[in-house]
C-alpha positions as CSV (number, residue, x, y, z in Angstrom):
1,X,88.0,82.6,103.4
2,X,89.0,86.2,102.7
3,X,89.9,88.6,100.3
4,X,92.3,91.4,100.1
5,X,93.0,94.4,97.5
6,X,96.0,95.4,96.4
7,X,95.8,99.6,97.1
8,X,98.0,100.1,93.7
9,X,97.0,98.1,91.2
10,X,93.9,97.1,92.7
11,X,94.9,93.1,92.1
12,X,92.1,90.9,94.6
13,X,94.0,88.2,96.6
14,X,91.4,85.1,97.1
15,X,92.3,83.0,99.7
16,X,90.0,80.2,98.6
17,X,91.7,80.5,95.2
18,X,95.3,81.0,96.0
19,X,94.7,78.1,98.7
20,X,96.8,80.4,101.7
21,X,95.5,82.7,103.9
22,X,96.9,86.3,103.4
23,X,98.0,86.4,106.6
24,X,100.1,83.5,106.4
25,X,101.9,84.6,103.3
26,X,105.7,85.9,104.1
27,X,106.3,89.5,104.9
28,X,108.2,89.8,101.9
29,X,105.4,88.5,99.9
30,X,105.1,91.1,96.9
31,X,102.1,91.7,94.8
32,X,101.9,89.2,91.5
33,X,100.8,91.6,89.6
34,X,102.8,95.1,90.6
35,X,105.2,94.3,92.8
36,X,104.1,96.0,95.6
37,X,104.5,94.8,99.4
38,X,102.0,92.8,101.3
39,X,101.4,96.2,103.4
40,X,99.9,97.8,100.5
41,X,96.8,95.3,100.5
42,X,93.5,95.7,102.9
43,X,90.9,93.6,103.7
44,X,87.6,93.6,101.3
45,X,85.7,91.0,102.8
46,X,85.1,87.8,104.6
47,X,83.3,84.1,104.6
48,X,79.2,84.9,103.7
49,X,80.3,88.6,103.4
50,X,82.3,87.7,100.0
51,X,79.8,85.2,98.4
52,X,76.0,87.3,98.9
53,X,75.5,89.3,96.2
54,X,71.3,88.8,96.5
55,X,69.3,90.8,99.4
56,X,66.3,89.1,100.0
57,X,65.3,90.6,102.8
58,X,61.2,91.5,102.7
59,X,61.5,95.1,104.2
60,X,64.7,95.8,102.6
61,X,65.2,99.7,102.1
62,X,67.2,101.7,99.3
63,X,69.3,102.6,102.1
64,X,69.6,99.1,103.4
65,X,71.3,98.5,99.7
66,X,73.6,101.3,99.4
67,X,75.0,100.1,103.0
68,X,75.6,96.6,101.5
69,X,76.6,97.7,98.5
70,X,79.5,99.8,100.7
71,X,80.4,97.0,102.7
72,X,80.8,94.6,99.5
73,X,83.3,97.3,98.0
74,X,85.2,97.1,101.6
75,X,84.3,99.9,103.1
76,X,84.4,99.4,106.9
77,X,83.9,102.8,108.6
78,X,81.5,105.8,108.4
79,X,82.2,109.1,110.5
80,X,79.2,111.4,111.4
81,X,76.5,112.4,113.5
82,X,72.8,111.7,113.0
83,X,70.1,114.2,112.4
84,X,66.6,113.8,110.7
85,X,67.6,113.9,107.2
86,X,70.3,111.1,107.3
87,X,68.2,108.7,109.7
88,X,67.5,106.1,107.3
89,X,71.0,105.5,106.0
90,X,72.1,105.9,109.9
91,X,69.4,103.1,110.7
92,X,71.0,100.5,107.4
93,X,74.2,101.2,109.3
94,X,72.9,100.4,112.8
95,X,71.8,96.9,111.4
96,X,74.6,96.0,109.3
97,X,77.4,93.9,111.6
98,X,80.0,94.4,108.7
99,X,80.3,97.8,108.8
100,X,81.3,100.2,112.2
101,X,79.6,103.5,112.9
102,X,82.3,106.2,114.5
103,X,80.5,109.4,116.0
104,X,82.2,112.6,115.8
105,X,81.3,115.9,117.8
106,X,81.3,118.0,114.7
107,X,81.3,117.0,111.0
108,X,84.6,118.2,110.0
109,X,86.0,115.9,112.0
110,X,84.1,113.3,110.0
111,X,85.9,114.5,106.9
112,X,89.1,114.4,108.6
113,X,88.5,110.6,110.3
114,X,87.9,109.5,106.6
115,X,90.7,111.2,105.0
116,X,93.1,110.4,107.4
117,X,92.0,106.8,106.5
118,X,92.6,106.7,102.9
119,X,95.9,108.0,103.4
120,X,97.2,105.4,105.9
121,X,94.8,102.3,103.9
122,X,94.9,103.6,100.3
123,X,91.2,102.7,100.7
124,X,87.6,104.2,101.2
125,X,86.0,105.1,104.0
126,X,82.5,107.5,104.6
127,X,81.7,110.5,106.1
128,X,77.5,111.1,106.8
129,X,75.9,114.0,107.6
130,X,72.4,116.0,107.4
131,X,71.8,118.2,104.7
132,X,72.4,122.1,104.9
133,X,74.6,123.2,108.1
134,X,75.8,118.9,108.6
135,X,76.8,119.3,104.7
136,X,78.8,122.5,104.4
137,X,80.7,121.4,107.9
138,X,82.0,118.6,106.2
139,X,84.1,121.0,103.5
140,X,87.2,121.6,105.3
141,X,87.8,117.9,105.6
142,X,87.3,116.8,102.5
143,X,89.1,119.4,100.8
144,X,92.0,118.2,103.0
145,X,91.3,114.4,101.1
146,X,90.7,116.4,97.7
147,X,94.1,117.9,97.9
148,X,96.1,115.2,99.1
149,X,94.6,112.8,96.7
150,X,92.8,110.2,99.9
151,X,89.4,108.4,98.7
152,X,86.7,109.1,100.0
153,X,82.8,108.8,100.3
154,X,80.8,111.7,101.5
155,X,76.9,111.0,101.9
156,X,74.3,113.6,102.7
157,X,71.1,113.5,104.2
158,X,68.5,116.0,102.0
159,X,65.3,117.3,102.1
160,X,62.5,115.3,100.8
161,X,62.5,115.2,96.9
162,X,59.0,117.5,96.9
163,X,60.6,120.1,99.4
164,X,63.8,120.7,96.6
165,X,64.0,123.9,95.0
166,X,61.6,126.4,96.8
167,X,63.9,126.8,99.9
168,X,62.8,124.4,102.2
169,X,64.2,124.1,106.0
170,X,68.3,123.4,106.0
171,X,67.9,123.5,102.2
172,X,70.8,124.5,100.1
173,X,71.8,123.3,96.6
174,X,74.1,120.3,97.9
175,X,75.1,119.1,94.5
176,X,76.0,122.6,93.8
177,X,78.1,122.5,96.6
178,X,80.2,119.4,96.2
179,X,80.8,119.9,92.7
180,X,84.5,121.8,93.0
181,X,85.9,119.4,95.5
182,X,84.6,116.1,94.3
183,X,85.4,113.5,91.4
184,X,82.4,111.9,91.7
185,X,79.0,113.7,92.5
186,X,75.3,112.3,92.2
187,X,72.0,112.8,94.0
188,X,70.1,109.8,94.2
189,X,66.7,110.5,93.6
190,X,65.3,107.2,92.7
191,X,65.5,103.4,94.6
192,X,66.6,102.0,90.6
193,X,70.1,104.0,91.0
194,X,71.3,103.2,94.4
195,X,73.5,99.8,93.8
196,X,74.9,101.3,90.5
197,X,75.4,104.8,92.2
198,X,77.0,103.9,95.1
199,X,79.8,101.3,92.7
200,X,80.6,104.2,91.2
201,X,81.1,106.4,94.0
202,X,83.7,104.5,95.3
203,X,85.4,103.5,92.1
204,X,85.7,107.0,91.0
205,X,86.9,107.3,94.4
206,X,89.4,104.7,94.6
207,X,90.6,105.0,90.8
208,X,90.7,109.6,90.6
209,X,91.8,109.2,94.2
210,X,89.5,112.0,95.5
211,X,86.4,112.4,96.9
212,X,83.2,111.0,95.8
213,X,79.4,112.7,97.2
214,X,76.0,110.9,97.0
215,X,73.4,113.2,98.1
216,X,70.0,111.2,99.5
217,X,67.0,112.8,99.8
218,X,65.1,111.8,103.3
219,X,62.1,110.3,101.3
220,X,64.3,108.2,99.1
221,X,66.4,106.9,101.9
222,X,63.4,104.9,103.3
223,X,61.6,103.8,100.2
224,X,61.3,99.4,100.1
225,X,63.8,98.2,97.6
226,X,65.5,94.9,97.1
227,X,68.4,94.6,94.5
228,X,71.3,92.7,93.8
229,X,74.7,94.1,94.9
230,X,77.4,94.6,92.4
231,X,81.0,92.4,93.6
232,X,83.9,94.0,94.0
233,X,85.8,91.4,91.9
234,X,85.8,92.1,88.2
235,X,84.7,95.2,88.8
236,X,88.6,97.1,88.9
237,X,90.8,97.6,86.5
238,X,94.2,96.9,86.9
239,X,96.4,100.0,87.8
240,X,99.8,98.8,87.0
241,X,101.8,101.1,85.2
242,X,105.5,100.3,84.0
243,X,107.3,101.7,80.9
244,X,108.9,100.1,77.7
245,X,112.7,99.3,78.5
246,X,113.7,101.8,75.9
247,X,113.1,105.0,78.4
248,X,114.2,102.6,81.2
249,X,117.6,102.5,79.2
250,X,117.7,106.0,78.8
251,X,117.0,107.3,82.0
252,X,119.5,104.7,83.4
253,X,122.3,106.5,81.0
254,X,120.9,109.9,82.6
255,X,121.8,108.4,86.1
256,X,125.2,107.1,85.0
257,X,126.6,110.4,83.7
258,X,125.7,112.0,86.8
259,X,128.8,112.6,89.2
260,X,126.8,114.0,92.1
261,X,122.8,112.6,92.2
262,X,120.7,113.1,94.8
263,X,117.3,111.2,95.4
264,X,114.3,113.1,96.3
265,X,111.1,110.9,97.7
266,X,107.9,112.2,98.0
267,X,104.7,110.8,99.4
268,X,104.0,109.1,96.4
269,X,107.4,106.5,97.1
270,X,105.5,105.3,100.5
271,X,105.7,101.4,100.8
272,X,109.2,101.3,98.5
273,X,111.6,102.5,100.9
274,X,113.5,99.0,99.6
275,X,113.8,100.0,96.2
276,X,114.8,103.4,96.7
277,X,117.1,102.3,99.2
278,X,118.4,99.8,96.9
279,X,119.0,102.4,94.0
280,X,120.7,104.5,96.3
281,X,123.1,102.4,97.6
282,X,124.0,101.3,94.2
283,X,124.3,104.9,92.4
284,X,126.0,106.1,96.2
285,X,123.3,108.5,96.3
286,X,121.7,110.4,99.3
287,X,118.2,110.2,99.8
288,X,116.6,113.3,101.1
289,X,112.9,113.8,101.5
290,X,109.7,116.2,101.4
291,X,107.5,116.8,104.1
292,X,104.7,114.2,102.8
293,X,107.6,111.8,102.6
294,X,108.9,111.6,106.1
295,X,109.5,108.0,107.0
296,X,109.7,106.3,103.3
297,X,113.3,104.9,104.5
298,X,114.5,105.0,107.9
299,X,115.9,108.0,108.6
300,X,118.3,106.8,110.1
301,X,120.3,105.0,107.3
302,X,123.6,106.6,106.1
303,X,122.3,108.2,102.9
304,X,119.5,110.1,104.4
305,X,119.9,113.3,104.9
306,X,116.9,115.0,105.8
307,X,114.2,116.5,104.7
308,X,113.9,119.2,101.9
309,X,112.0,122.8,101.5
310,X,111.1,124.8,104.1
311,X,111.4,122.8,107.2
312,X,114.6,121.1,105.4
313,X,118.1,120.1,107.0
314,X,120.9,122.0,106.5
315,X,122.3,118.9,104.4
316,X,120.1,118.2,102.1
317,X,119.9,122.1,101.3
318,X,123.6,121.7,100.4
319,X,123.6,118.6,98.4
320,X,120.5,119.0,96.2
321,X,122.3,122.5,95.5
322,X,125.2,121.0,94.7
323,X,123.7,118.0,92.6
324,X,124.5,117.4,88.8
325,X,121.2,115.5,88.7
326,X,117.9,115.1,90.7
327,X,115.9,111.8,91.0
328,X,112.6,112.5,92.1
329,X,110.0,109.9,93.1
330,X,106.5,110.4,94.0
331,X,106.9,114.6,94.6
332,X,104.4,116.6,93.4
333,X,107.0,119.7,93.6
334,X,105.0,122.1,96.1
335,X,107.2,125.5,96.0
336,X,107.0,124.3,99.9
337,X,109.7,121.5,99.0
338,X,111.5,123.9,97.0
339,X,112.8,121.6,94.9
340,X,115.3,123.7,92.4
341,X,115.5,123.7,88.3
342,X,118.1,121.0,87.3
343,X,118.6,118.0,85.1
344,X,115.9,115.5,86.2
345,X,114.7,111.9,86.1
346,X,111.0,111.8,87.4
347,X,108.9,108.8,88.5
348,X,104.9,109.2,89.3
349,X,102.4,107.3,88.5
350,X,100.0,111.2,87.6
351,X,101.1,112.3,84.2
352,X,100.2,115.8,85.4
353,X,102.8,115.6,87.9
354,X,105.7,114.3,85.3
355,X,107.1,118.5,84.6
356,X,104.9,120.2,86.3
357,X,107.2,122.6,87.1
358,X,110.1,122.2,84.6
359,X,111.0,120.1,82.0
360,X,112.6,116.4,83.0
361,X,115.6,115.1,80.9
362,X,113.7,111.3,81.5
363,X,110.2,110.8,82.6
364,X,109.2,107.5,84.1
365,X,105.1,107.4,84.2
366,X,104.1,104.5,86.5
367,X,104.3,102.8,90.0
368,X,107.6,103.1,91.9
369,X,106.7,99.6,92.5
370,X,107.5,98.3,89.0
371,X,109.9,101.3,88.0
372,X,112.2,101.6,90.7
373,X,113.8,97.9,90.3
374,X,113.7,98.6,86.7
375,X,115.8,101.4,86.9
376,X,117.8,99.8,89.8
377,X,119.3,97.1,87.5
378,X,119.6,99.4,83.9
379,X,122.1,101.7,85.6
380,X,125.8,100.8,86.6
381,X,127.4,100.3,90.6
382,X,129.7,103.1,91.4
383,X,132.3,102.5,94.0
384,X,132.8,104.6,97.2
385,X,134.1,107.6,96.6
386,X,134.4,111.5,97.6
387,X,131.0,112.1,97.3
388,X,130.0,109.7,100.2
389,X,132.5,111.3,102.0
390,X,130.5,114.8,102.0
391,X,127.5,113.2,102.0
392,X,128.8,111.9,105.9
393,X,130.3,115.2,106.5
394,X,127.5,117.0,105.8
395,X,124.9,114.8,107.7
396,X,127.4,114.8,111.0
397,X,127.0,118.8,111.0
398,X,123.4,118.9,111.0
399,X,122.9,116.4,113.0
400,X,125.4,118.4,115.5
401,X,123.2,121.6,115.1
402,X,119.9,119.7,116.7
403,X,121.9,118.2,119.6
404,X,123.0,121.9,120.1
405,X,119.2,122.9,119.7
406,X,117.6,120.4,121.8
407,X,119.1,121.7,124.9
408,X,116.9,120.4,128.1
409,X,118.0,122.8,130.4
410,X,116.0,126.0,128.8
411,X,112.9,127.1,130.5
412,X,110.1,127.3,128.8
413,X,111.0,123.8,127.4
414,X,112.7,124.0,124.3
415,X,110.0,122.6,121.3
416,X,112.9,121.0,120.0
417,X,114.0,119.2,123.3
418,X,110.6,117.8,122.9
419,X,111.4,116.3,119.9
420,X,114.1,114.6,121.2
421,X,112.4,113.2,123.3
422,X,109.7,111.9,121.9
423,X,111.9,110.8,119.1
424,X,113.5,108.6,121.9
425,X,110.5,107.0,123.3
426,X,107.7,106.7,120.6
427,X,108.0,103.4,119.0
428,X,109.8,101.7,116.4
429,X,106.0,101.4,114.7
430,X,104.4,104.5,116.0
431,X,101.8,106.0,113.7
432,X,102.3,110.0,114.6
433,X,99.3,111.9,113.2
434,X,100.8,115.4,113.2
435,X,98.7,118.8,113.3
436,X,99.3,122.2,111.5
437,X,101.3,125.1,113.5
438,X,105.1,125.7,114.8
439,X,104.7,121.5,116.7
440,X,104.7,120.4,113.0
441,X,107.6,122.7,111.3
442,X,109.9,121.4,114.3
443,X,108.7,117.9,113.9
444,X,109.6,117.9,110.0
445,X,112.6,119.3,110.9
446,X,114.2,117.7,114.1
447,X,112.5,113.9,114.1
448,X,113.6,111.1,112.6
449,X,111.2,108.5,111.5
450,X,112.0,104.8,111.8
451,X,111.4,101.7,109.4
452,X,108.2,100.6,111.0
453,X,107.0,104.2,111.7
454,X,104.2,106.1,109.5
455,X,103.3,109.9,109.8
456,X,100.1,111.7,109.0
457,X,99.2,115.0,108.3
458,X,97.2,117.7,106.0
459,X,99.7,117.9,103.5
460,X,98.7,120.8,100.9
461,X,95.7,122.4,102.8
462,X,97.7,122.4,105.9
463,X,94.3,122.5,108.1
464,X,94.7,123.0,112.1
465,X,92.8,120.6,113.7
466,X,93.6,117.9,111.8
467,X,95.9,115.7,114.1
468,X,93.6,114.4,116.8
469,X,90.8,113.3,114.2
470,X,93.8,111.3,112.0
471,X,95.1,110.0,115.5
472,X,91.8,108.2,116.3
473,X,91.7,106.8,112.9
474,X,94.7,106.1,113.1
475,X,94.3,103.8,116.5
476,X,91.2,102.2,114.9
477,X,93.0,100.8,112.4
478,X,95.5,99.7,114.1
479,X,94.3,98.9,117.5
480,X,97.6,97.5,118.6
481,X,100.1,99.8,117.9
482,X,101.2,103.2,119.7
483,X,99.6,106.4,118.5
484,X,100.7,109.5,119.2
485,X,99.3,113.2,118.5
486,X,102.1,116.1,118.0
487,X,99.7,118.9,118.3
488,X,99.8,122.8,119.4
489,X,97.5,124.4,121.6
490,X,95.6,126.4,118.6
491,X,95.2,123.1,116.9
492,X,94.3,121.2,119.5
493,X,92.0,123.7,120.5
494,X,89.7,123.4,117.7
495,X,89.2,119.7,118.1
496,X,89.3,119.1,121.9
497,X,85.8,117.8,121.6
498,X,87.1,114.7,120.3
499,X,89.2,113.9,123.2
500,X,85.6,112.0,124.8
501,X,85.6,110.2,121.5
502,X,89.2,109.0,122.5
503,X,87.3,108.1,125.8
504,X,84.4,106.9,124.8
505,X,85.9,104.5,122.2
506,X,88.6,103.3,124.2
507,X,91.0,105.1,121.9
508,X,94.3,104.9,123.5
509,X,95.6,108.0,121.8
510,X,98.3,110.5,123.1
511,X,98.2,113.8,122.1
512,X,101.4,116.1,123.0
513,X,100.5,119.3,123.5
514,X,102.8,121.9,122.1
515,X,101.6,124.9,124.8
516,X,103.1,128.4,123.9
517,X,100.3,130.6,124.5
518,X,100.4,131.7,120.8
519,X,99.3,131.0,117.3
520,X,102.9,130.7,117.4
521,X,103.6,130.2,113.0
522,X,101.4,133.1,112.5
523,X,103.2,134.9,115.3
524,X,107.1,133.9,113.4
525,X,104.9,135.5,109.8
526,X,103.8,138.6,111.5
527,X,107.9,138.9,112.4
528,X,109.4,138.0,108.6
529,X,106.6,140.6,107.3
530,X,107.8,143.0,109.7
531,X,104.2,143.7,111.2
532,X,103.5,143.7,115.2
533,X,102.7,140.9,117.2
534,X,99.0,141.2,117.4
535,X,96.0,138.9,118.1
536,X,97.7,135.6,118.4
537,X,98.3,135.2,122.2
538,X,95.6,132.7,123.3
539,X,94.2,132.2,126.1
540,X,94.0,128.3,127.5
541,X,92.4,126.3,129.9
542,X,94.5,123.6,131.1
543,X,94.5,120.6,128.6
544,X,95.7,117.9,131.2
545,X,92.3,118.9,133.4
546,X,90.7,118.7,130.8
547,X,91.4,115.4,130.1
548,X,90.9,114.3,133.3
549,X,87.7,115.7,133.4
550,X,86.9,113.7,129.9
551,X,87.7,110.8,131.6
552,X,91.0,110.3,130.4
553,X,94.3,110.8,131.5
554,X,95.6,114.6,131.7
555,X,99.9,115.1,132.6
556,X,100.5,119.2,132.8
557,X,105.0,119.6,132.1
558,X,106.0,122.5,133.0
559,X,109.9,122.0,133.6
560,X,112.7,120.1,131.2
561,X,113.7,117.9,133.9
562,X,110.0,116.7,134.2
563,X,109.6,115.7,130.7
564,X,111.3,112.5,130.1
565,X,109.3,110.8,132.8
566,X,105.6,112.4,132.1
567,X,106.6,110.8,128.2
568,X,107.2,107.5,129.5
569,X,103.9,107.3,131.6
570,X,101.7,108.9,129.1
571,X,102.9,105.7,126.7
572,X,103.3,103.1,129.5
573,X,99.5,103.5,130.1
574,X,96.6,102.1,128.1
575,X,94.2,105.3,128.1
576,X,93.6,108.0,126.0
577,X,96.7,110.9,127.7
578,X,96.9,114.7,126.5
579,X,100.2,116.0,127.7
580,X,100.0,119.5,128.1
581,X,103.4,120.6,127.5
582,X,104.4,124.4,128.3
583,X,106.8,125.2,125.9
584,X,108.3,128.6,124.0
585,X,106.9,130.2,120.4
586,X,110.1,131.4,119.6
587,X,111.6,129.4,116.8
588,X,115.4,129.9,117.3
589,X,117.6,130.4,120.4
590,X,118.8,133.8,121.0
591,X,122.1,134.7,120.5
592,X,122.3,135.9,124.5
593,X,121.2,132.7,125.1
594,X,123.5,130.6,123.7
């Protein structure tokens, strides 16, 4: 028998107490407790696993219990690479069957791998490294997680507790240095803290969303302890989060004076495409989206219009211009998204998100979960009217202005023929892990995410190199579906290294490289800001040797009417594929051209 937990409320589903195994439960099984949808829960544990909450082993180490202490609170990964001062947590790992060790070629890429996987899971996974050099290579990543609010558990070797303070050998002041970035920050320096230390790493993790850091020194790591380990259950509490039917009334009367609403889903409406959908459709309201929020409905439904802010369609620029009211759910309101000052009814479950920018006629404070339905049967069914009508019109003209763009006779191949493309043949339940650079603005901008389909990417740091590393989480986690890479050749570049991890792993990954010779953003910046195109040409290797050469699969496109079938193989096959792609860094067509 197994248990699961419910990412939003944090609700444990017992199979030996509910009497049916999770996976037998309906697919639209919802949460008892918040509402959510069966795809919101993972997996915390299994048979023995669930029940042993004694170590008796005689040479049991304090690292030994920190590892089992992990793996009862469900964590089932650690990224990293070994080095001397880590050695006895990388040995626990190396003996414990429940828990999978990933190795990275470089530590960022460890902070990466973990935050990619609390933004698809909603749960916890580690990054280790060695103190010094190992430690301050994991800060990129893990601001990435800070920012975009993905748990995580960072553990650090360190030097020997006698060796801190005088400047010992890849000594630097670790706690010092994970203090900014972290919600949760401890070096344990005695065997009596580990179990209680490493629970509340990972429920500061899980609860603050954001990253948690236990530094080890090398000495403590491999002292003999033996200790209980804290359960998981009873442990949480719940996070479910509604509001009193009073301000469910009100904003409802908000909604129902509005003549022309428009819905605006961030990241934080993933999992309740349903409910918004459901709203809409009742209020006859079109759904646009941020960037974050790509693939919360299926963009392909009549009242989605696109996305909004700065890679945003055409339509949604229009009608959230034109709105009376805004309904925003789950949008932190970057000045990316540029979401305007209007009359607004707000849903998030942070209360420092409700107004950030300007003041809300209604706030709702909760999960989207609970609220959404709520407000979905307080406010009134309009009939069809003129405003669907524009809404249509509207859609039809952008979606006429990217069949014009994608045109697949251009050479260099057109980024946004690419698009097409691959909008064509990735499938229904892709998982896209998508990098930082011009590949990523024309992705927001042109694709169109399916139901089944999720998207990741560094949302507010916007860090290059994060695609591949999210990609090969992405494909351990779900080993069976089709993952895909949307990558440029600067991003790519920084991370190629992993590409023998693909390999080595049997990570059937496929990266699309976007190749344009250029930093080709910072090339578009240099152009707004009126400043010469300087020092962002780059020069490659080629990627699909490269590939090869890794062991995988390497597919160079180099002409329009060659792309359509290099796609196809690079997906038919079951092998990690880079498809180096030769495409053009300018963003729009010329007129001349046209």
């Amino acid at each position: 028998m197994a248990k699961y937990r419910c990412t939003v409320c944090n609700y444990v589903y017992d199979e030996e107490v509910e009497g049916v195994k999770f996976r037998d439960l309906p697919e639209n099984w919802r949460c008892p407790v918040c509402n959510s949808p069966k795809s919101t829960y993972v997996f915390l544990c299994e048979g023995e696993l669930c029940e042993k909450v004694e170590v008796k082993e005689e040479e049991s180490t304090v690292s030994d219990v920190l590892v089992r202490q992990m793996v009862e609170w469900g964590v089932n990964y650690v990224f990293g690479i070994p080095g001397s001062s880590s050695l006895g947590v990388v040995e626990a790992i190396r003996k414990n069957k429940d828990i999978k060790y990933v190795q990275v070629r470089h530590e960022q890429t460890a902070a990466f791998m973990a935050s990619a996987y609390g933004k698809l899971t909603g749960h916890v996974a580690a990054c280790l490294t060695i103190a010094g050099p190992g430690a301050t290579n994991l800060a990129t990543g893990l601001h990435d997680a800070a920012l975009d609010h993905s748990p995580v558990l960072a553990l650090t070797g360190m030097v020997t507790r006698q060796l801190i303070g005088p400047g010992s050998f890849q000594e630097i002041d670790q706690y010092s240095f994970f203090e900014p970035l972290t919600v949760f920050n401890k070096i344990l320096m005695s065997p009596g803290q580990t179990a209680t230390l490493t629970t509340l790493a990972i429920k500061h993790s899980l609860l603050k969303r954001g990253v948690s850091h236990i530094g080890i020194p090398n000495d403590v790591q491999k002292l003999p302890y033996t200790s209980p380990v804290i359960p998981f259950k009873g442990r949480m509490p719940s996070s479910a989060t509604s509001q009193p039917d009073f301000l469910i009334r009100k904003a409802a009367e908000v909604v129902d004076k509005a003549e022309r609403p428009v819905i605006i889903a961030g990241f934080g409406g993933m999992g309740h495409g349903n409910e918004l959908l459901e709203l809409a459709e009742k209020i006859k309201a079109p759904i646009t989206t941020t960037f974050r929020g790509k693939g919360v409905i299926d963009e392909y439904h009549p009242l989605y219009v696109g996305s909004h802010g700065t890679i945003g369609s055409t339509a949604s620029s229009a009608l959230v211009e034109g709105a009376d009211l805004l309904i925003v759910v789950g949008s932190s309101f970057s000045e990316m998204t540029q979401i305007p000052e209007k009359k607004t009814v707000q849903i998030d479950m942070d209360p420092m998100m409700i107004a950030r920018r300007y003041p809300v006629e209604a706030a709702l404070l909760g999960n989207c979960s609970e609220l959404l339905p709520k407000l979905r049967d307080n406010v009134k069914e309009r009939e069809d009217n003129v405003y669907l009508e524009k809404i249509g019109e509207l859609k039809n003209e952008w979606l006429d202005l990217l069949k014009e763009e994608a045109d697949p006779s251009k050479t260099p191949i057109r980024p946004q023929y690419i698009i097409k493309v691959l909008n064509e043949k990735l499938a229904d339940d892709a998982v896209i892990a998508l990098d930082v650079g011009e590949n990523g603005w024309w992705f927001g901008r042109n694709f169109w995410m399916k139901k089944g389909q999720k998207m990741l990417m560094s949302g507010y740091l916007a860090s290059m190199g994060f695609g591949l590393p999210a990609a090969l989480t992405a494909q351990l986690v779900y080993p069976e579906r089709q993952v895909a890479c949307i990558t440029g050749d600067g991003g790519f570049s920084m991370v190629m290294g992993e590409f023998m991890n693909a390999v080595k792993y049997h990570l059937p990954v496929k990266v699309f490289v976007f190749n344009n010779s250029q930093f080709g953003m910072i090339m578009q910046e240099q152009k707004v800001e009126n400043y010469p195109n300087w020092q962002t040409d780059l020069y490659n290797c080629s990627f699909a040797d490269y590939a090869d050469n890794c062991g995988g699969i390497g597919i160079t496109v180099k002409s329009p009417e060659k792309l359509e079938s290099a796609i196809s193989k690079a997906l038919s096959v079951n092998e990690p594929v880079v498809v180096d792609i030769e495409t053009d860094a300018r963003r729009f067509i010329p007129l001349e051209e046209k």
